[in-house]
C-alpha positions, 0 to 999 in steps of 0.5 A: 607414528604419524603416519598410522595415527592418521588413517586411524583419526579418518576412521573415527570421523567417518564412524562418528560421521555414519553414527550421526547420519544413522540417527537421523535416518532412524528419526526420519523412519520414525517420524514417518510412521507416524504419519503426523506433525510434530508439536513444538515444544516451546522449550527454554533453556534459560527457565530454571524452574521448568528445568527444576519442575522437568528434574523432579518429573523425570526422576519420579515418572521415567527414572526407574527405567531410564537412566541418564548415564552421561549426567550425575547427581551433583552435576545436575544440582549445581546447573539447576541451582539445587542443593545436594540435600534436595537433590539427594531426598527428592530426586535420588531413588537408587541410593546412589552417592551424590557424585555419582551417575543417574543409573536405574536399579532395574535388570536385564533379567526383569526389563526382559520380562515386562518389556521384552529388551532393557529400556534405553538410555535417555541421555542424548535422546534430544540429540538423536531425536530432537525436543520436538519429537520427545514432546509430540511422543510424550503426549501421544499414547494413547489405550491399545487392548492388541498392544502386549502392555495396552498402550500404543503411540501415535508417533512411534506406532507399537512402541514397548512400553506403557505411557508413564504419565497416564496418572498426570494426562488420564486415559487417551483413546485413538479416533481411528479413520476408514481402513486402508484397502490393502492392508487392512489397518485403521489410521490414528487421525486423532486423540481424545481424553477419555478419562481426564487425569490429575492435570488438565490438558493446558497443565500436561502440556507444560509438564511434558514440555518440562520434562523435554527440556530437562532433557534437552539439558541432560543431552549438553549440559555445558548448554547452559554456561555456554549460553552464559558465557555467550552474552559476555563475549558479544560484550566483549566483542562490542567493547573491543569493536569500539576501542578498534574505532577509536584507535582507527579514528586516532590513526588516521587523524595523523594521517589526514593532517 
């Protein structure tokens, strides 16, 4: 027994191994194209409320496409400080139970039709891509008439879907620079609003950095108590450092005399 168990454990690591190096392959790609920095995101586990107003942005704006399958509803609520009658009439659109995972109500059938492919899971996108990234992408759409859906991103150029906060942030358009000799194409070295929005740029800025932390949380939710847990360990620690002391000084006292 022992003797299969082992090579079939070396397996699962050197897939979980090519997994993780696959996804950081994929972001460098990504980044790459984008041909940019990233913006910092600036965010704060530890903000409740920018963790409560990213909840309430997610689930009105990117929910109906994207589920969170690896987080549920009365998970959510009880690590974000929310009642289950909040969470259940303001941010559960799919009339799913409140033990239940966040799921989309979209199918297959009509993901394929307006997108091309179902739109992916966003549970574990801090993980893969980091916070940094989600921030930068989500401010960087910007209007495209040769896109199929007339949106395009800076950082993730001719990504497939729309930008889902266009209403919060308004109409961006690209500020192109001279064409490339050999290809032909034109360089994004900028954006600029062109149609300003139901936010200004300071008020989009901290949505998106609300949204990316939430989903920052959605990738480890034990984040947060592990944090919690972490000031009572270091007090811990120092408090038994501090009995060690005294117990060494008592020691050697009988041993000096």
């Amino acid at each position: 027994m022992t003797n299969h168990s082992q090579p079939l454990r070396k397996t699962r690591i050197v897939k979980k191994l090519a997994t993780f190096v696959a996804g950081l392959l994929i972001s460098a790609t990504a980044y790459a194209s984008g041909g940019g920095a990233l913006l910092q995101s600036g965010t704060d586990l530890n903000d409740r409320a920018s963790l409560q107003r990213g909840a309430q942005l997610y689930m009105n704006y990117c929910s109906g496409c994207h589920s969170l399958k690896y987080l549920r509803y009365s998970r959510m609520a009880e690590d974000l400080g929310l009642t289950e009658d909040e969470v259940m009439n303001n941010l559960n659109f799919t009339g799913a139970k409140y033990g239940e995972q966040i799921l989309v109500n979209l199918t297959p059938e009509h993901a394929n039709q307006w997108f091309g492919k179902m739109p992916p899971d966003l549970s574990l996108i801090t993980r893969v891509r980091g916070s940094d990234w989600v921030y930068t992408y989500l401010n960087q759409f910007y209007l495209d008439e040769s896109r199929p859906l007339g949106w395009n991103n800076k950082l993730f150029p001719n990504a497939s879907m729309p930008n889902p906060l266009w209403e919060l942030q308004g109409l961006q358009h690209a500020e192109y620079g001279e064409p490339d000799k050999a290809t032909g194409d034109r360089p994004v070295h900028g954006l600029k609003i062109e149609q300003r929005g139901k936010l200004d740029e300071a008020g989009f800025r901290t949505a998106t950095r609300d949204i990316t932390a939430f989903l920052e949380y959605a990738g480890e939710p034990a984040a947060l108590k592990r944090q919690s847990l972490g000031v009572w360990v270091i007090l811990f620690l120092a408090l038994f450092t501090f009995l060690a002391y005294l117990l060494k000084t008592e020691y050697w006292r009988d041993v000096e005399h």
